[in-house]
C-alpha positions in Angstrom: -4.3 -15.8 14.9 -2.2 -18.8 15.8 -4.8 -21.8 16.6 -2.7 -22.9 20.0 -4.9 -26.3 19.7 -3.1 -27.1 16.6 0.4 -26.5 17.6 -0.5 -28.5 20.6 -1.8 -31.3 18.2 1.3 -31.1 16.2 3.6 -31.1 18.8 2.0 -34.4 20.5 2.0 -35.9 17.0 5.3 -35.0 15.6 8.0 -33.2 17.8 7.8 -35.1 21.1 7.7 -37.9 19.3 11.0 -37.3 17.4 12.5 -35.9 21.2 11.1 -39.2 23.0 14.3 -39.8 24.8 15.1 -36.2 25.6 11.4 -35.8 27.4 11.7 -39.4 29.2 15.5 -38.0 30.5 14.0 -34.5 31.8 10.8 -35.9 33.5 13.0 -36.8 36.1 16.0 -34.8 35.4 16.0 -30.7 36.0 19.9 -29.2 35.5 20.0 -26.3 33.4 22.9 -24.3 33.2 21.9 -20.7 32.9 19.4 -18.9 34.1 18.3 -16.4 31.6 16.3 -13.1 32.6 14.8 -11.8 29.1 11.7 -9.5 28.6 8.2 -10.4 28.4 8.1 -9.2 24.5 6.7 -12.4 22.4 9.2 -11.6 19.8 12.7 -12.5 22.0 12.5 -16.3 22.4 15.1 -17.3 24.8 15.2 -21.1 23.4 15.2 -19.7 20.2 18.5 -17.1 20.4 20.0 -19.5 21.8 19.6 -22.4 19.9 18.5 -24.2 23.5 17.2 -27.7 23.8 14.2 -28.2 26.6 15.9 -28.2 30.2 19.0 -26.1 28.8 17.7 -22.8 29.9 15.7 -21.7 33.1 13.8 -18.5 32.0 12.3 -15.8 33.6 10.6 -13.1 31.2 9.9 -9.7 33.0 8.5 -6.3 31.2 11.6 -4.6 30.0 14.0 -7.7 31.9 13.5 -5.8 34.7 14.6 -7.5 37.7 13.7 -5.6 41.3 16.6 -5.0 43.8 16.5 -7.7 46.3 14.0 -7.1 49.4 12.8 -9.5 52.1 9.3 -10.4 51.4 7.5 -12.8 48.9 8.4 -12.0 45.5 8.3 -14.2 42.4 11.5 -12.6 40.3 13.3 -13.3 44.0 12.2 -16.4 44.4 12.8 -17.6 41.1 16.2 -16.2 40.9 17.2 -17.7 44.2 15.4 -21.8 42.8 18.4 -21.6 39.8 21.4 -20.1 41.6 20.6 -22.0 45.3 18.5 -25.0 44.4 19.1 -26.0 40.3 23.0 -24.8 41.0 23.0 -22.2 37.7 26.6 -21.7 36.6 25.7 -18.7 34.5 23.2 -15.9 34.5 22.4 -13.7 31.1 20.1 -10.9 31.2 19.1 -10.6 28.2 17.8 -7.1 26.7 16.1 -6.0 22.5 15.6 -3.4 20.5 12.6 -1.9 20.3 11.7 -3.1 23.8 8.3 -1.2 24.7 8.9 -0.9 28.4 12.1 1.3 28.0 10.5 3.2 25.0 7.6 4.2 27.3 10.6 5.5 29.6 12.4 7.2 26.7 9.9 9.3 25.4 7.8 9.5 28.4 4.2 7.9 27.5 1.5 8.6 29.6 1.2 5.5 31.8 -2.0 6.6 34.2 -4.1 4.3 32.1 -1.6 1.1 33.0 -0.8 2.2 37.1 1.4 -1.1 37.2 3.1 -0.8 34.6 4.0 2.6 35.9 5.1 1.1 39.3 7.1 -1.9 37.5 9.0 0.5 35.3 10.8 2.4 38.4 12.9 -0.8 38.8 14.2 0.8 35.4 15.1 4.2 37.6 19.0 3.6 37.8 19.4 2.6 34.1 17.6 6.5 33.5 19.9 7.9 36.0 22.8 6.2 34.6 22.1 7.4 31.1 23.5 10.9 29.5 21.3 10.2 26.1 17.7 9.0 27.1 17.2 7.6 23.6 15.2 4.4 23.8 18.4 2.3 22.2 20.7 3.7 24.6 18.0 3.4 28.0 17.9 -0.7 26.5 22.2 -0.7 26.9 22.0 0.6 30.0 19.0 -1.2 31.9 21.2 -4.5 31.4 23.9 -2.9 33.0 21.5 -2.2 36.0 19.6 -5.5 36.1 23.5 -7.1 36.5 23.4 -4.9 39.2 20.2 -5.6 40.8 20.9 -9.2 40.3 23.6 -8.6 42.7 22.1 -7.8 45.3 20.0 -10.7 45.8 22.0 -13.0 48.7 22.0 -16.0 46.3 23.5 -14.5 43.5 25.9 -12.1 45.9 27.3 -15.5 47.6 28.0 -17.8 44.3 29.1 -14.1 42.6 31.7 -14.2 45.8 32.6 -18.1 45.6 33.2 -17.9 41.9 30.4 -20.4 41.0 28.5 -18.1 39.3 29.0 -15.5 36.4 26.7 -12.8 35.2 26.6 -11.2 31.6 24.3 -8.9 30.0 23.1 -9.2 26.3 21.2 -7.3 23.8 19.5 -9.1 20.9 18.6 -6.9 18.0 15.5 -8.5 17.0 15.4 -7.2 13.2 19.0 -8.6 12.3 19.6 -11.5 15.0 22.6 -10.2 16.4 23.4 -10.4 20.1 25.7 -8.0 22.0 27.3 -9.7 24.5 27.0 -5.7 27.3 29.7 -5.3 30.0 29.6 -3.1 33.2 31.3 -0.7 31.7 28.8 -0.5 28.7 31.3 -1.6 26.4 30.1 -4.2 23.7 31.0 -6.7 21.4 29.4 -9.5 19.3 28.7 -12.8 20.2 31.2 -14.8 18.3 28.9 -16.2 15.3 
């Protein structure tokens, strides 16, 4: 098991130290330029992919990078989504899907979910990728929840207004997790590589 006590220990002792001037700048600086919606999974690292410094990135991590259909109403995702694009002035948004994610391989193959009733409930936000999806293999259900989460992203009012005054883009990504390669997803469910 990891000790967390010790990785705390080590980064006080020897990576702040070596990032002194990066911390002091960010303690009163907060200007990331994407906001990137990834999944929950411990294995997809958003800083890591990305080769992100601290205050590059704002993250929010969501079982299966789901990312609910805007609603009135208090809502974290929402809420969070609307900080970056309104408040931190986002330029770009990724959504950012893996392989062998659990929450659409649960959809996939249909696991018996009575035992985890909120999971259940969380995974319909994953009910138009299905729909959208002629193979309901778990690779291609991963493909095609980015394509929806661009769409759910959408209609959030922040995101719909800087998506209208071209201040914003939005992009959806898979990251293979077993050779490191990201798919850079379009709307049309084409792909290609992110250039290396």
């Amino acid at each position: 098991m990891n000790d967390l006590t010790a990785g705390v220990t080590h980064f006080h002792t020897a990576v702040f130290p070596a990032n002194a001037e990066l911390f002091a700048r960010l303690a009163t600086s907060h200007t990331p330029d994407t906001l990137f919606v990834g999944c929950s999974d411990a294995r997809v690292v958003p800083e890591l992919i990305t080769s992100s410094r601290p205050g590059d990135l704002f993250v929010i991590r969501t079982a299966g990078n789901l990312v609910p259909a805007y609603a009135p109403g208090a809502d974290g995702v929402a809420a969070s989504i609307e900080y970056a694009v309104t408040v931190l002035g986002v330029g770009r948004i990724v959504v950012c899907g893996h392989s062998g994610c659990g929450a659409m391989t649960a959809l996939a193959e249909g696991h018996d979910l009575d035992a985890a009733p909120a999971v259940a409930a969380w995974l319909r936000h994953a009910d138009a990728a299905a729909a959208r999806c002629d193979d309901i293999s778990a690779d291609a259900l991963i493909r095609s929840n980015v394509i929806a989460q661009q769409a759910n992203l959408a209609t959030h009012p922040s995101v719909a207004r800087a998506l209208a005054a071209g201040t914003v883009s939005v992009e959806g990504w898979v990251f293979d997790i077993g050779s490191g390669a990201v798919t850079v997803i379009d709307a049309a469910g084409s792909d290609h590589p992110v250039a290396a």
